[in-house]
C-alpha positions in Angstrom: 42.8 16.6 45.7 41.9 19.0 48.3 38.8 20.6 49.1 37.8 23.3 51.7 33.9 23.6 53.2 32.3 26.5 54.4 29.6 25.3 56.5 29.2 21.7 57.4 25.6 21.6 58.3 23.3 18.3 56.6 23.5 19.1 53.1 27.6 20.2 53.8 27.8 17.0 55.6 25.7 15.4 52.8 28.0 16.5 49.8 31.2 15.4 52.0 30.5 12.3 52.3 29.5 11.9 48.2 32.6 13.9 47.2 34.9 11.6 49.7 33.6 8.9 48.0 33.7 9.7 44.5 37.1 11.0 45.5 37.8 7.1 46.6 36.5 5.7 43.8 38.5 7.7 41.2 41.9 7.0 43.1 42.4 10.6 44.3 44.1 11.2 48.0 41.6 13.1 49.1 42.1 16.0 51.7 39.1 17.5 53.2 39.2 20.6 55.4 35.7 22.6 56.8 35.6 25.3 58.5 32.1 25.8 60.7 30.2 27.9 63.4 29.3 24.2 64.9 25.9 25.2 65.1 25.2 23.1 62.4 24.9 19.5 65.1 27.8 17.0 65.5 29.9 15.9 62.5 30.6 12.2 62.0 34.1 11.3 63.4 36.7 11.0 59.7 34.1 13.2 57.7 36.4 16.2 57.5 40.3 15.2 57.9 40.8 19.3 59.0 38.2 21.2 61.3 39.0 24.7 61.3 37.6 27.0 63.8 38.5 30.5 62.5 39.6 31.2 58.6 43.6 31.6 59.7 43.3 28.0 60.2 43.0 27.6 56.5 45.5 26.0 54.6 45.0 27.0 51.1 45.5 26.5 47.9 42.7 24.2 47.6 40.8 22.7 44.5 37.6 22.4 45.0 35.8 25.2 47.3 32.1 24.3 49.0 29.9 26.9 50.0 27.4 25.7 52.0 26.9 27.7 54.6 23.5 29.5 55.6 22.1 31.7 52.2 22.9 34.6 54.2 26.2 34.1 54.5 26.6 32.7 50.9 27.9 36.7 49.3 30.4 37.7 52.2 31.9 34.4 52.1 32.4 33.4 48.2 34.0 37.5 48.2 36.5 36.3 50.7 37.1 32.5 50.2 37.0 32.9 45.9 40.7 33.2 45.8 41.6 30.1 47.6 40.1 27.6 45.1 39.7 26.6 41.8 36.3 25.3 41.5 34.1 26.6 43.4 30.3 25.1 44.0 27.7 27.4 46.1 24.7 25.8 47.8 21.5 26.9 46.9 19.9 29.6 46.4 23.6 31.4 45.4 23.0 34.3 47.4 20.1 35.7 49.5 19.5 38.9 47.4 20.4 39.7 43.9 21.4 42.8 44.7 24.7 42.3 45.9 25.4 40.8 42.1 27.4 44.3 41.1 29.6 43.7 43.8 30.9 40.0 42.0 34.6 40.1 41.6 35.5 39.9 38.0 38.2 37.4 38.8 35.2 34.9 39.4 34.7 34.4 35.4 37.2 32.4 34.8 36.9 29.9 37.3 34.8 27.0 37.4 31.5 27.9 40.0 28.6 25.6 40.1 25.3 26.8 41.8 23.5 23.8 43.0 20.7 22.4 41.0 19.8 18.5 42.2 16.5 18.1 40.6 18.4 18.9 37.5 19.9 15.8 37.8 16.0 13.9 38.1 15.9 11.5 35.5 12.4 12.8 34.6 13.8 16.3 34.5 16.8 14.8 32.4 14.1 12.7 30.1 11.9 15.6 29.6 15.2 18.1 29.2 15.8 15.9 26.4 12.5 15.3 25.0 9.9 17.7 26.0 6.9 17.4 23.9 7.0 20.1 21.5 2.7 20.2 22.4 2.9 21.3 26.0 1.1 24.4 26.3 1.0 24.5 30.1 2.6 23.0 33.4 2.0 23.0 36.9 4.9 22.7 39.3 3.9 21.3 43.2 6.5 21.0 46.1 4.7 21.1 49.2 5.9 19.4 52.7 5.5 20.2 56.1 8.8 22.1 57.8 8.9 20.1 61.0 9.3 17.0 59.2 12.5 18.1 57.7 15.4 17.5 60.5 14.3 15.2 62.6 15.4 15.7 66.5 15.8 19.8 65.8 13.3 22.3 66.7 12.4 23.9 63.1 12.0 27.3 64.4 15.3 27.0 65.1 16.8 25.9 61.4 17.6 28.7 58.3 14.0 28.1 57.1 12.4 29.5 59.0 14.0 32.7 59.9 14.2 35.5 57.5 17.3 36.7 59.2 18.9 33.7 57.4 17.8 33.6 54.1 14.7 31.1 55.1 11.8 31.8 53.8 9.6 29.0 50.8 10.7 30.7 47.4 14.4 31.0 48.5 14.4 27.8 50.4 12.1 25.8 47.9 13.9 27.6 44.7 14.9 24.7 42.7 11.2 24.2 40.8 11.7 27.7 39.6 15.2 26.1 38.5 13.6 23.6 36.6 10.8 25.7 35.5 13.3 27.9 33.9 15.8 25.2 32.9 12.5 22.8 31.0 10.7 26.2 29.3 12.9 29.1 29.0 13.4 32.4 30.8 9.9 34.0 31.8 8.7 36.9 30.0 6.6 37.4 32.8 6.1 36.3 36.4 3.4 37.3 38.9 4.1 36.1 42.6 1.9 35.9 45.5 3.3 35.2 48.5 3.2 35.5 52.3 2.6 33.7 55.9 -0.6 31.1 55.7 0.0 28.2 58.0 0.1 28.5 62.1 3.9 27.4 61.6 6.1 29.4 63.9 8.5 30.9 61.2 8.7 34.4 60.3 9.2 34.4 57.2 7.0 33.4 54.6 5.3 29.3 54.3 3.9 29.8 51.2 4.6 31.4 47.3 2.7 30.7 44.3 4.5 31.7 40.9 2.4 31.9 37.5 4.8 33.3 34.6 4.7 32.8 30.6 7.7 31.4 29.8 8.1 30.8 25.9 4.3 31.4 25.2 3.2 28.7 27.7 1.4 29.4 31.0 3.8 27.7 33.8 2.7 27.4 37.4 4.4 27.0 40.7 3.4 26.2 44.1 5.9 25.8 46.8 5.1 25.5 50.7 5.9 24.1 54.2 2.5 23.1 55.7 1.3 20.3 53.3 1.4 17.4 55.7 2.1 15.0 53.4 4.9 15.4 51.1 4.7 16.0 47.5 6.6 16.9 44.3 4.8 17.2 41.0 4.9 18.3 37.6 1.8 18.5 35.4 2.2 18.9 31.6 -0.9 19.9 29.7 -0.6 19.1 26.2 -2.6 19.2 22.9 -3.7 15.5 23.5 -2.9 14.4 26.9 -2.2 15.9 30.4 0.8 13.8 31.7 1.6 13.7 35.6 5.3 13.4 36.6 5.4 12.8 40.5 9.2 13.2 41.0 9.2 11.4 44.9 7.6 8.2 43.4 9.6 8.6 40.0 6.8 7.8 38.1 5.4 9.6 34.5 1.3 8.6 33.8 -1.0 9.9 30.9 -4.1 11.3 32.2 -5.7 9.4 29.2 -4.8 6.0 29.2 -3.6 5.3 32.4 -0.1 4.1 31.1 2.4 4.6 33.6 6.4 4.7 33.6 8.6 4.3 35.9 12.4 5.8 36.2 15.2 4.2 38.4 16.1 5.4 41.5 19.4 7.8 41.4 21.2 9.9 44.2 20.9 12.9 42.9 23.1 14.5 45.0 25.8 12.2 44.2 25.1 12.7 40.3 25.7 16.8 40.5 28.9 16.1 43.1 29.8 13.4 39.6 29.0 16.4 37.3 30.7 18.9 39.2 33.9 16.7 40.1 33.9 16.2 36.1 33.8 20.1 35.6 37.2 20.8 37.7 39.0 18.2 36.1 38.0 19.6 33.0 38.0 23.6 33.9 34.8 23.9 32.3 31.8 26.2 32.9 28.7 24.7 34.6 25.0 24.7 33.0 24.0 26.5 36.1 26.9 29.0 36.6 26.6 32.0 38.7 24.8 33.8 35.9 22.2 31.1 35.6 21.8 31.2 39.7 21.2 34.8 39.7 18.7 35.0 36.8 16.5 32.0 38.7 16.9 34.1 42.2 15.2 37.6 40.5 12.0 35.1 39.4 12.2 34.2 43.0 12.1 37.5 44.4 10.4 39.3 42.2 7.8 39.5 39.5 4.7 41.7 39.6 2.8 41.0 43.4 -0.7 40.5 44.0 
């Protein structure tokens, strides 16, 4: 099986190594190519068995295609690299504007593309996917961690995230709890967003975006930002008789009430989606978070009414 990368930064590196692996494992000869600025730091000697410098060095067909270059780059190259490959998985957010969505090649629908969506793949999203309570009236969503903690040994005025230029920028950058939002409770029937720059951070684009849509009749909450110090990832469900607090770093679910706590295992979650996604190509099937599903959860990012 072949596969082409656009992009080998950390997460490009990341899902490399999980899709040479899973690659091993299921007894394919795997043949990985990647074609990158090198801007992205030194790549691990035997990740990629193919570095190509320009996009003649390309030797297509391939089956699997990886997008993962910067967001801003995400649109030019899926128009130019969407006839080399038969599956095709984008990085998220899919693209750094919705805008260029009327310019989507029609020949796109009837391939397999996957937008990715790891906290999807959560086991307390997964449990709750699969069993919200039918009570919950409200949630709060919380992702907050502080941007120079992220890549260690790189400047982080430096990295997409902060520069605006590049698609940085917390609701873009942080956009998968208004994945999960909208995956758990439905497509908002309204969003307001307030958003801008906060923290003495040297990014310019903005450290911090709060979200608070009606989505299905119940009021839904999120805060995403770069200057908490310590990291954290919550969801809080208000319900008719409890208020229940999932904190997705420590895996954990506990009722406000009685204390009672629950703890879920601890899964890769990035080698769970490259599983689902691996499973989709062999199948030619169409991906729960398609590129339809990725442009619906970028327009909550953007938009909304501002305050």
């Amino acid at each position: 099986m072949k596969a082409c990368f656009f992009g080998m930064g950390s997460i490009g590196m990341r899902h490399a190594r999980n899709l040479r692996h899973l690659l091993w494992t299921r007894g394919y000869k795997g043949e990985i190519h990647a074609l990158r600025s090198g801007r992205g730091g030194e790549m691990p000697e035997g990740l990629a068995d193919r570095n190509c410098a320009s996009w003649n060095d390309l030797e297509p067909p391939y089956d699997l295609v990886f997008i993962t270059n910067p967001t801003m780059m995400h649109y030019e190259t899926l128009l130019k690299a969407e006839s080399l490959g038969k599956s095709i998985f984008i990085e998220k957010p899919v693209f750094h504007s919705s805008s260029v969505a009327s310019g989507i090649p029609r020949s796109l629908s009837g391939k397999t593309v996957h937008v990715a969506c790891p906290m999807r793949f959560h086991p307390i999203i997964e449990h709750l996917k699969a069993r919200l309570p039918g009570d919950v009236f409200a949630a709060r969503l919380l992702c907050s961690s502080y941007l120079p903690d992220w890549r260690k040994g790189r400047d982080y005025r430096a990295v997409y995230s902060a520069r605006r230029e590049l698609g940085g920028g917390v609701a873009l950058d942080l956009i998968h709890e208004l994945d999960y939002a909208r995956w758990l409770f439905g497509e908002p029937e309204k969003v307001v967003r307030v958003s801008g720059k906060y923290s003495a951070l040297e990014t310019d684009c903005d450290d911090g975006a709060a979200f608070i849509m009606t989505c299905g009749g119940r009021l839904v909450e999120v805060h995403l930002d770069y200057f908490g110090r310590k990291a954290r990832r919550e969801l809080e469900l208000f319900c008719k008789d409890d208020t229940f607090v999932c904190d997705l770093i420590q895996r954990t679910v506990t009722s406000l009430l009685s204390g009672e706590t629950t703890t879920f295992p601890q899964e890769d979650l990035y080698e769970k989606e490259m599983v689902y996604f691996l499973d989709l190509s062999e199948k030619g099937e169409q991906s729960f978070n398609s590129l339809e599903d990725g442009l619906a959860t970028l327009r909550i990012a953007e938009g909304g009414e501002r305050e």
